[in-house]
mmCIF file of the N, C-alpha and C atoms, coordinates in Angstrom:
data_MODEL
# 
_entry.id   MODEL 
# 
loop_
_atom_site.group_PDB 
_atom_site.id 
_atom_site.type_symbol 
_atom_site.label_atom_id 
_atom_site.label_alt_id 
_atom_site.label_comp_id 
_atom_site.label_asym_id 
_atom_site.label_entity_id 
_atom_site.label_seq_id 
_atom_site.pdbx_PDB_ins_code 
_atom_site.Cartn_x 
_atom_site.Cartn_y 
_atom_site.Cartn_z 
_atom_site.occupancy 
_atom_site.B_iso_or_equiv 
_atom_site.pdbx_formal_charge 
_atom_site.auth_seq_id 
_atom_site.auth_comp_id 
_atom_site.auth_asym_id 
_atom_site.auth_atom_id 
_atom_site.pdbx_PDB_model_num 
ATOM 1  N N  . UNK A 1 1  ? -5.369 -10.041 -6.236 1.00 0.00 ? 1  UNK A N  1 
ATOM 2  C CA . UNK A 1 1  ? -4.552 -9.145  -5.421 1.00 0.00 ? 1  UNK A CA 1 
ATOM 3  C C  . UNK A 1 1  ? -4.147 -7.903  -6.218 1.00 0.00 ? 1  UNK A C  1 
ATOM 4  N N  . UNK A 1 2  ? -3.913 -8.117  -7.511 1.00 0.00 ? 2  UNK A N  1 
ATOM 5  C CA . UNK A 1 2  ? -3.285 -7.006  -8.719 1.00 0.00 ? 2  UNK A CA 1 
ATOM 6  C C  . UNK A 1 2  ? -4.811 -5.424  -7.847 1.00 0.00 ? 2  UNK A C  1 
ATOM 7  N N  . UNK A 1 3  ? -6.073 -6.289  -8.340 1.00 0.00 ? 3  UNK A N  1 
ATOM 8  C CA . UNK A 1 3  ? -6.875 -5.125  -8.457 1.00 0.00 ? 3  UNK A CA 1 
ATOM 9  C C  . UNK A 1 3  ? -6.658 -4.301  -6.584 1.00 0.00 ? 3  UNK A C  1 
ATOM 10 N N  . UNK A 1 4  ? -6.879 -4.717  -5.771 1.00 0.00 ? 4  UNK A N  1 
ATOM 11 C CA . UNK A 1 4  ? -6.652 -4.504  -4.742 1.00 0.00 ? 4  UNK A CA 1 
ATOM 12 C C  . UNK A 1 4  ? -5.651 -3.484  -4.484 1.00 0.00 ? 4  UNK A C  1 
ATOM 13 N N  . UNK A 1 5  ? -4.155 -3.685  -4.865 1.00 0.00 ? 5  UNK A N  1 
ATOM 14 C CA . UNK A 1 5  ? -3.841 -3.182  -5.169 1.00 0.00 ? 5  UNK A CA 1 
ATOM 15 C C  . UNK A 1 5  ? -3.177 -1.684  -5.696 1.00 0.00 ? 5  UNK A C  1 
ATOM 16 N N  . UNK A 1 6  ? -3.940 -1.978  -7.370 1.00 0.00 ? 6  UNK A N  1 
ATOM 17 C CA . UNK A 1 6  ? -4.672 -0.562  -7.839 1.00 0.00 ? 6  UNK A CA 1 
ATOM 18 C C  . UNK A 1 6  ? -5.429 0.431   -7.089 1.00 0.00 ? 6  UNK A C  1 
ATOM 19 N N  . UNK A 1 7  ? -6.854 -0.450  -6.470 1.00 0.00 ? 7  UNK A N  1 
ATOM 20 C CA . UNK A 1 7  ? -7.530 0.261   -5.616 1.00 0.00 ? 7  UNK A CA 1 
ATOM 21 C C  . UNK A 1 7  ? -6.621 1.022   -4.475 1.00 0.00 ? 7  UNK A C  1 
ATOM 22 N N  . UNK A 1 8  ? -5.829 0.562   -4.279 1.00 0.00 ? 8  UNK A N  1 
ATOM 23 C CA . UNK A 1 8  ? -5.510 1.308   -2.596 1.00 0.00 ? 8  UNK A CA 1 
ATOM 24 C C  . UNK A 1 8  ? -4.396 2.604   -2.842 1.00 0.00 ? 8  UNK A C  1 
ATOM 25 N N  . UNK A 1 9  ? -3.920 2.122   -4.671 1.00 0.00 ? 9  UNK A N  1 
ATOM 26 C CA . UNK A 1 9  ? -3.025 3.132   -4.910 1.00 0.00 ? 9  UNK A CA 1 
ATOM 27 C C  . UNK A 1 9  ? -3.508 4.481   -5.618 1.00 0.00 ? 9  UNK A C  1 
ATOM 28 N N  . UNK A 1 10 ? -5.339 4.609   -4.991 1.00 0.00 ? 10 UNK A N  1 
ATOM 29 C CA . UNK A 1 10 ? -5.828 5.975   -5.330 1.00 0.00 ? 10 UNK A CA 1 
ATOM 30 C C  . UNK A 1 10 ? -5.368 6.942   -4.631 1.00 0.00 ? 10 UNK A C  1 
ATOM 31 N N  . UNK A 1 11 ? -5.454 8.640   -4.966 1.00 0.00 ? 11 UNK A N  1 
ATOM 32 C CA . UNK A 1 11 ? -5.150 9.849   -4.269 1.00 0.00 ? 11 UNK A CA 1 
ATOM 33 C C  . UNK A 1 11 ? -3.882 9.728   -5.011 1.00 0.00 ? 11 UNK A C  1 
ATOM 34 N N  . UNK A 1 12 ? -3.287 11.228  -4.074 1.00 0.00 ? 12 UNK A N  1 
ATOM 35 C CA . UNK A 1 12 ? -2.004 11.664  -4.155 1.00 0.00 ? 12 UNK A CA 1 
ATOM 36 C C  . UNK A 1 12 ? -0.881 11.315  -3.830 1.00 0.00 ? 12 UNK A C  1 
ATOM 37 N N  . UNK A 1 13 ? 0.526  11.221  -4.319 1.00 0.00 ? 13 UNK A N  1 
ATOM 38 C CA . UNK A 1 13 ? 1.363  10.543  -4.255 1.00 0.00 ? 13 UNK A CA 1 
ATOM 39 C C  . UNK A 1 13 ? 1.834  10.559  -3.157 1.00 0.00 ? 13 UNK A C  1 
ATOM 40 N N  . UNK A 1 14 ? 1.723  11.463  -2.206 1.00 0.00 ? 14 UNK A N  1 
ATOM 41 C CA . UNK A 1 14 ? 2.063  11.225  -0.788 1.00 0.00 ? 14 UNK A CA 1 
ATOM 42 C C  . UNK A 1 14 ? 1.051  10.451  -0.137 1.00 0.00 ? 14 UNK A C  1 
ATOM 43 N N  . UNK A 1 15 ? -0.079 10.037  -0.008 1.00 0.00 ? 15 UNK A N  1 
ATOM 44 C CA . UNK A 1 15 ? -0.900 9.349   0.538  1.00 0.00 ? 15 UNK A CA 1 
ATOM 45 C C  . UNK A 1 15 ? -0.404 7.465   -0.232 1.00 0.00 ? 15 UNK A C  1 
ATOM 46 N N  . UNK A 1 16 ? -0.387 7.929   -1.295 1.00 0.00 ? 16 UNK A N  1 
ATOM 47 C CA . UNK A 1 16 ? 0.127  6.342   -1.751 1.00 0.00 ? 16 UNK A CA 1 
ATOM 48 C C  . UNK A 1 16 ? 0.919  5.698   -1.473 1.00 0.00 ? 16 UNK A C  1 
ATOM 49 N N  . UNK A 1 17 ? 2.163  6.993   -1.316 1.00 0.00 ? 17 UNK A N  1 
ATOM 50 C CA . UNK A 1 17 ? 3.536  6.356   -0.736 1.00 0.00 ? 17 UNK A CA 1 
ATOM 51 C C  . UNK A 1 17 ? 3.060  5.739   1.020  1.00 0.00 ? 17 UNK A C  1 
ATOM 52 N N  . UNK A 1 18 ? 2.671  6.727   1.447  1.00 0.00 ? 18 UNK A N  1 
ATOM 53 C CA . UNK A 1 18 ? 2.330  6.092   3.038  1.00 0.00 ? 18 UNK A CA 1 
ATOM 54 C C  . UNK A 1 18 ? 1.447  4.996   2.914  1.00 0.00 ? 18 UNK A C  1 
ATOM 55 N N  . UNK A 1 19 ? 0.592  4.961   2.065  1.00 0.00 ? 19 UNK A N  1 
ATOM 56 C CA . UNK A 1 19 ? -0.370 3.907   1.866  1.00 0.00 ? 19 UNK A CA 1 
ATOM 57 C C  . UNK A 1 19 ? 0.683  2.109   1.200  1.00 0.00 ? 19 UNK A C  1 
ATOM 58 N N  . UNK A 1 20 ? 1.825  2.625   0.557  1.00 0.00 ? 20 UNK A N  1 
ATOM 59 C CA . UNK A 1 20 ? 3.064  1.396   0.193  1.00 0.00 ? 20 UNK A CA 1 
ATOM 60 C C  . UNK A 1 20 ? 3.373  1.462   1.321  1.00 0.00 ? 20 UNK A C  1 
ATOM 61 N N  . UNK A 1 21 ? 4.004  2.145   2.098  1.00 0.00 ? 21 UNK A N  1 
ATOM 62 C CA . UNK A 1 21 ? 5.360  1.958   3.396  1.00 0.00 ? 21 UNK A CA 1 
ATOM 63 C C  . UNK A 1 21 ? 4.079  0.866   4.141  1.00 0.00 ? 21 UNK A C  1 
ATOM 64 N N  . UNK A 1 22 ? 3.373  1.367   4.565  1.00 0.00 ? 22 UNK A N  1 
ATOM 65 C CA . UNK A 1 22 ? 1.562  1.041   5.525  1.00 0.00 ? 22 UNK A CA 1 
ATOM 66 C C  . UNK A 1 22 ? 1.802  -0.531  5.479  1.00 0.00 ? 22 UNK A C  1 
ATOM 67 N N  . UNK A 1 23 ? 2.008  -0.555  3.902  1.00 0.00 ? 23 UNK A N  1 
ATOM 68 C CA . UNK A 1 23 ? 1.468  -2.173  3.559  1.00 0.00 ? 23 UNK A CA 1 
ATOM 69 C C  . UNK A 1 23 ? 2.854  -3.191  3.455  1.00 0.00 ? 23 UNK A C  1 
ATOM 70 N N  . UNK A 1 24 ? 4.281  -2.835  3.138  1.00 0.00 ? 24 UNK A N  1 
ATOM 71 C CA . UNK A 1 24 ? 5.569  -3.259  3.384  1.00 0.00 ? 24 UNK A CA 1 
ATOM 72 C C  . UNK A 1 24 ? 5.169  -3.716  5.126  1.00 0.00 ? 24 UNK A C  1 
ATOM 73 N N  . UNK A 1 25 ? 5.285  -2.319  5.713  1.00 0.00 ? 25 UNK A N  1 
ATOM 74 C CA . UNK A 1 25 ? 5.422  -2.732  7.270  1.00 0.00 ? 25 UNK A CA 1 
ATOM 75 C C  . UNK A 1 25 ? 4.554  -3.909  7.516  1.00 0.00 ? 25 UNK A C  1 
ATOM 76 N N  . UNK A 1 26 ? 3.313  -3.775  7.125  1.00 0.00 ? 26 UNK A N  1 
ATOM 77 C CA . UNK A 1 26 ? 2.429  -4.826  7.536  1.00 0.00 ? 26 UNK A CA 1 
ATOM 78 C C  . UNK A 1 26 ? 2.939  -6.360  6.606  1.00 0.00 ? 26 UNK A C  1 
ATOM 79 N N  . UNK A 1 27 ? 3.215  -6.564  5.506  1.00 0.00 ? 27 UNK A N  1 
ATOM 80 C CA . UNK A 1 27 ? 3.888  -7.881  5.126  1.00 0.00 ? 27 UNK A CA 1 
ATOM 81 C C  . UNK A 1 27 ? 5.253  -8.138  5.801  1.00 0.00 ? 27 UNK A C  1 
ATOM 82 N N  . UNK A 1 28 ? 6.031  -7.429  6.100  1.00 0.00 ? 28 UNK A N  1 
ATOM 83 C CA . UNK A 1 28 ? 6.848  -7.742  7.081  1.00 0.00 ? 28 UNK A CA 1 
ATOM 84 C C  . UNK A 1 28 ? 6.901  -8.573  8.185  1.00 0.00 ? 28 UNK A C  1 
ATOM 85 N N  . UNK A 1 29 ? 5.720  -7.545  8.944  1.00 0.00 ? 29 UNK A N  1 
ATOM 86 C CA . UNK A 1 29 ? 5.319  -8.421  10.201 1.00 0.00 ? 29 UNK A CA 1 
ATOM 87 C C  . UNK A 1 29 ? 4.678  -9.739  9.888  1.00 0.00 ? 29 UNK A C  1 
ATOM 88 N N  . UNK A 1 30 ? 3.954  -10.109 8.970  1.00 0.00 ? 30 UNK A N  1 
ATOM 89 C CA . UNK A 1 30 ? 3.626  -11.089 8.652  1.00 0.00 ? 30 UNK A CA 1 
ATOM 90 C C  . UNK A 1 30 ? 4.676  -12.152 8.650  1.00 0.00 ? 30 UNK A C  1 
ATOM 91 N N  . UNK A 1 31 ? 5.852  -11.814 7.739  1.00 0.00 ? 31 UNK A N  1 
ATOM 92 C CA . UNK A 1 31 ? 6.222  -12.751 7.385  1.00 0.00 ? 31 UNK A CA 1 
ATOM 93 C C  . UNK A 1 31 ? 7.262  -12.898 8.713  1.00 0.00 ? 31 UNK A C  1 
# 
């Protein structure tokens, strides 16, 4: 999961940040 991750936290810091919030919202709903 670590590398995954890494991978998704490529680009610019505004794309990453939306790319974190993206993935919070979605474990959320999960859980």
């Amino acid at each position: 999961q670590k590398t995954k991750k890494t991978e998704m936290l490529d680009g610019p810091p505004g794309e990453v940040a939306k790319k974190l919030v993206d993935r919070l919202r979605n474990e959320v709903r999960v859980l």
